[in-house]
C-alpha positions in Angstrom: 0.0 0.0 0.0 1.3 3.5 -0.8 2.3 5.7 2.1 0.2 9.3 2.7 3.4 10.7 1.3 3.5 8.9 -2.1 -0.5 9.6 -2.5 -0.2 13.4 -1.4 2.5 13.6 -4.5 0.8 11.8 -6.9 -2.6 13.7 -5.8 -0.6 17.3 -6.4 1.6 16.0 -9.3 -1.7 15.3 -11.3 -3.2 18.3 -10.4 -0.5 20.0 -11.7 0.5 18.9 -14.8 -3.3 19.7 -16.0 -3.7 22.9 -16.7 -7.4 22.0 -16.5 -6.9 21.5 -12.8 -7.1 25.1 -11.1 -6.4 24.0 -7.2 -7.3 20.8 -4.8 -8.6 20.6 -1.7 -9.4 17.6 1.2 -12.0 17.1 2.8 -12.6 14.0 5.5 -10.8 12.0 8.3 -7.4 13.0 7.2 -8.1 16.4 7.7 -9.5 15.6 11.3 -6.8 15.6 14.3 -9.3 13.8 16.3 -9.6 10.8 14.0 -6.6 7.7 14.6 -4.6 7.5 11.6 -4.6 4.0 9.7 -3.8 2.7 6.1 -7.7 2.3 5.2 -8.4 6.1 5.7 -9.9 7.4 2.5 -8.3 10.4 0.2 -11.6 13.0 -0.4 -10.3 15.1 -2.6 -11.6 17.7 -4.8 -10.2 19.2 -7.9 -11.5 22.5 -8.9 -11.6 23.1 -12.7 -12.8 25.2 -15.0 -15.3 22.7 -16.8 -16.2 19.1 -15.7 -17.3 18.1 -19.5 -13.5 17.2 -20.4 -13.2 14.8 -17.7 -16.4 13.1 -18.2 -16.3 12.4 -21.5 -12.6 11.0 -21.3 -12.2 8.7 -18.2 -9.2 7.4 -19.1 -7.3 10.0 -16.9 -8.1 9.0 -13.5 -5.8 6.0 -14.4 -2.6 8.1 -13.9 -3.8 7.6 -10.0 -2.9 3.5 -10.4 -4.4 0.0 -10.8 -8.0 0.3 -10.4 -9.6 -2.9 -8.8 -13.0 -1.7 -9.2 -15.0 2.0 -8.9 -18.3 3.8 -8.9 -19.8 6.8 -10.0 -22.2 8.2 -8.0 -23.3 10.7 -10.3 -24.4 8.2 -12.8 -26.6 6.3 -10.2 -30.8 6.3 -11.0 -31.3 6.7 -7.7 -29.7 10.0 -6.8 -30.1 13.4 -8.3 -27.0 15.2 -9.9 -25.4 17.9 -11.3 -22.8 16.9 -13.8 -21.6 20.3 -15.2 -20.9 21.6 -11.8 -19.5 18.2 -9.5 -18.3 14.5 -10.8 -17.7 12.3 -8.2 -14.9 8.9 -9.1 -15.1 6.8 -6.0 -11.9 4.6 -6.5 -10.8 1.3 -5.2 -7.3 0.3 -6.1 -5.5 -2.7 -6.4 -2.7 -2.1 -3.4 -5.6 -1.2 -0.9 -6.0 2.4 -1.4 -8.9 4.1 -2.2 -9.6 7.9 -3.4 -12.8 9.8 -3.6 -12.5 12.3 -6.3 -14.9 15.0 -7.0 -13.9 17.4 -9.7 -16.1 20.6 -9.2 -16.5 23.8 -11.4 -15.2 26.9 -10.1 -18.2 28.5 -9.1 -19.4 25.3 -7.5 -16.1 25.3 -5.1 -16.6 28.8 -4.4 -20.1 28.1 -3.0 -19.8 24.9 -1.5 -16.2 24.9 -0.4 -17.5 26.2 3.1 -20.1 23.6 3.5 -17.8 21.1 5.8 -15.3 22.3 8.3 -12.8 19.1 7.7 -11.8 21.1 4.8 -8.0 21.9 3.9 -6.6 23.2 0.7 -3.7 21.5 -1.0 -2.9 23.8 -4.1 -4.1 26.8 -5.1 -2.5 27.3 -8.8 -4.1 31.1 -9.2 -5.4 32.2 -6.0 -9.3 31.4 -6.7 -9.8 29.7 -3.7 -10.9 31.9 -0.4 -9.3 31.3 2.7 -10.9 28.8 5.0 -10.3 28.3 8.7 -8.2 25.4 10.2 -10.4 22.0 9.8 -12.6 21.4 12.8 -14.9 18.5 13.5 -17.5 20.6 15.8 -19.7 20.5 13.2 -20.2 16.7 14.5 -19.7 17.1 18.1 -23.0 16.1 20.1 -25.7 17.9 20.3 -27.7 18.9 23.4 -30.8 17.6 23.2 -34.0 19.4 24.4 -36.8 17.9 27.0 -39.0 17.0 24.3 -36.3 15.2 22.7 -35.1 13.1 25.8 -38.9 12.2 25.9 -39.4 11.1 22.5 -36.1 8.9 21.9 -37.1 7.1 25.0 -40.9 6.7 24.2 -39.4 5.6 20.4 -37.7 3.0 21.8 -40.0 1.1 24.1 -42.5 1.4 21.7 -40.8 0.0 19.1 -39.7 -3.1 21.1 -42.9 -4.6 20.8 -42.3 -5.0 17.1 -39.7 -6.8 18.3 -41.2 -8.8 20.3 -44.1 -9.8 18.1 -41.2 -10.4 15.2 -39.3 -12.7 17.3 -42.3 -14.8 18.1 -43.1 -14.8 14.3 -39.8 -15.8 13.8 -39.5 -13.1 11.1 -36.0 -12.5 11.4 -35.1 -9.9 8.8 -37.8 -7.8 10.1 -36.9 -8.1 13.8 -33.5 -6.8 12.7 -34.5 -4.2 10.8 -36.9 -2.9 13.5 -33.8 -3.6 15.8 -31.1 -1.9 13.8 -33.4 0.9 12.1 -35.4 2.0 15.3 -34.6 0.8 18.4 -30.6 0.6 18.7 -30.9 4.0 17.0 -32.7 5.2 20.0 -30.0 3.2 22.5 -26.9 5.5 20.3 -28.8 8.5 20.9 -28.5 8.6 24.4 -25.6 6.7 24.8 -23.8 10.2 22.3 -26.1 12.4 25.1 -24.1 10.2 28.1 -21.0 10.9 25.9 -21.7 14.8 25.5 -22.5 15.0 29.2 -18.9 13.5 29.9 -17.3 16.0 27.4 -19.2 19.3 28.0 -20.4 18.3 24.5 -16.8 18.8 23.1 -16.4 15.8 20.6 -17.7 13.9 17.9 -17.8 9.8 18.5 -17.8 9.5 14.5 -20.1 8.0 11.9 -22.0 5.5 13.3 -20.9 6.4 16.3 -18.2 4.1 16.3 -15.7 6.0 18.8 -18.0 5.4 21.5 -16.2 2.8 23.2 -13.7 6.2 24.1 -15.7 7.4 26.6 -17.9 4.4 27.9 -16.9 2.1 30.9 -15.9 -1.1 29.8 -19.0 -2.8 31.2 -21.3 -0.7 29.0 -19.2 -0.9 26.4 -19.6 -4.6 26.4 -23.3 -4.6 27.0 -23.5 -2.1 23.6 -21.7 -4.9 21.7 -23.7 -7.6 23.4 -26.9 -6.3 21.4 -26.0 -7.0 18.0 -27.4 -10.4 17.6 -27.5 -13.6 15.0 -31.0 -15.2 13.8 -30.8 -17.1 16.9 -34.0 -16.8 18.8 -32.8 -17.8 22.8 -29.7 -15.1 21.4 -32.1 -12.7 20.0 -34.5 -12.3 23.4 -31.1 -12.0 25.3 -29.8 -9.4 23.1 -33.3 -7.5 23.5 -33.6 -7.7 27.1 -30.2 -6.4 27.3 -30.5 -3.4 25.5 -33.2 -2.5 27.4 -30.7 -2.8 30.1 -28.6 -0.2 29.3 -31.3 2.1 27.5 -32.9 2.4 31.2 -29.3 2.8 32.9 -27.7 5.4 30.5 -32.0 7.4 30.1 -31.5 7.7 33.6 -28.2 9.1 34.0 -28.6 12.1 30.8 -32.3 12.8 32.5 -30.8 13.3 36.1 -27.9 15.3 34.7 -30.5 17.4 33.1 -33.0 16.9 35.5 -35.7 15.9 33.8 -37.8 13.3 35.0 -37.6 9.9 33.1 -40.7 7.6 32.3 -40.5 4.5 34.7 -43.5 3.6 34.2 -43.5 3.7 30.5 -40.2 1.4 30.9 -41.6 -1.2 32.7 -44.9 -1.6 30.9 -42.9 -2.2 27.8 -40.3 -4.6 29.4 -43.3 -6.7 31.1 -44.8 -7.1 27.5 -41.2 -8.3 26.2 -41.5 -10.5 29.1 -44.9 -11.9 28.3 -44.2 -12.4 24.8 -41.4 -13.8 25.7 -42.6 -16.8 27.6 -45.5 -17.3 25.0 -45.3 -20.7 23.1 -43.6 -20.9 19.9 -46.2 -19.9 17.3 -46.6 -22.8 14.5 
């Protein structure tokens, strides 16, 4: 795999031996202090040019970057709008384990939209068209304080929702018991296990996408009961799995609603749990 020096050349040495290329900036996890480096972290980089038609309509150029093992363009998908003449995105995998995600944006596009995320760091300038940013940040992804009516409704959303759960697992309907798991109620379970984590941090840090730099700032025991909820299409797993998250939802709901004293809903808590219970101990349906 090439090293962050050998990419950062061969990003800058494309960019400028085409006089098509005006300047480049980064966006993303490289640009972010906060964020561990490793070999896997993605290049996001954008190269501002004049017009985006030249570099559509010949692809051949992004091989200068290396082998390509395979790539996508987002811009051609059915699924998602686009604006061709202004941004092109080249989302490429290559064959030593390095991957790049190129954008090449018109001038005016950059000018607008350069601003838009704070990990943002500018690599070349060739004629001084770029303005001046400030030094990348990630506060735009710390944690947010939530309000009263939020608390209220991520915990209502959750023990709601684990009745679908409940009635899925007895079903044995497995794809839709994760999905209501994954989609819904775990979503609710991050929520306020981010709020515990802003709490701890005077709401000072981001725990990344997904959330996966949680495990920083929770005890080791949570942490383990977090990873204990992802479960297989084993039923006896599943229920365990359930009954744990509900576990920690109550612990950590308690903890941000006395920190912000607000008064969380026992009752609401234990009628749900009791009709996990009594599903629970139903007989199998056949």
């Amino acid at each position: 795999m090439r090293t962050e020096k050998e990419m950062h050349d061969l990003i800058l040495g494309i960019a400028k031996n085409d006089v098509r290329v005006k300047a480049v900036y980064m966006n993303g996890s490289r640009t972010n202090d906060n964020v561990p480096n490793d070999i896997f972290q993605d290049y996001d980089i954008v190269y501002v040019v004049d017009d985006t038609k030249s570099f559509i309509e010949d692809k051949d150029w992004i091989n200068l970057f290396g082998e390509i093992l395979y790539m996508q363009y987002p811009d051609e998908s059915p699924y998602f709008p686009s604006d061709k003449e202004n941004s092109y995105g080249y989302l490429m995998q290559f064959a030593d384990g390095t991957r790049i995600d190129l954008t090449v944006q018109s001038v005016n596009y950059a000018l607008q939209h350069i601003h838009d995320d704070k990990l943002c760091k500018i690599l070349l300038d060739k004629e001084k068209i770029l303005p001046e940013i400030e030094a990348s940040t990630d506060c735009r992804y710390w944690v947010k304080k939530p309000t009263k009516e939020q608390y209220l409704a991520v915990c209502n959303e959750f023990w709601w929702c684990t009745n679908n759960i409940a009635k899925g697992l007895w079903r044995g309907e497995f794809p839709y018991v994760q999905d209501m798991t994954n989609y819904h109620v775990r979503t609710q379970l991050v929520t306020m296990l981010n709020w515990k984590v802003g709490i701890l941090t005077d709401w000072s840090v981001s725990t990344g996408k997904s959330s996966k730099y949680l495990y920083k700032w929770l005890s080791e025991s949570e942490w383990k009961m977090f990873l204990s909820t992802y479960f297989d299409c084993n039923i006896d797993n599943a229920w365990k799995s359930v009954f744990g998250m509900c576990e920690l939802f109550e612990i950590v709901s308690k903890y941000v609603g006395e920190k912000f004293g607000w008064e969380y809903n026992e009752k609401e808590g234990k009628a749900a749990l009791s009709f996990l219970e009594y599903v629970h101990k139903l007989s199998e349906n056949k």
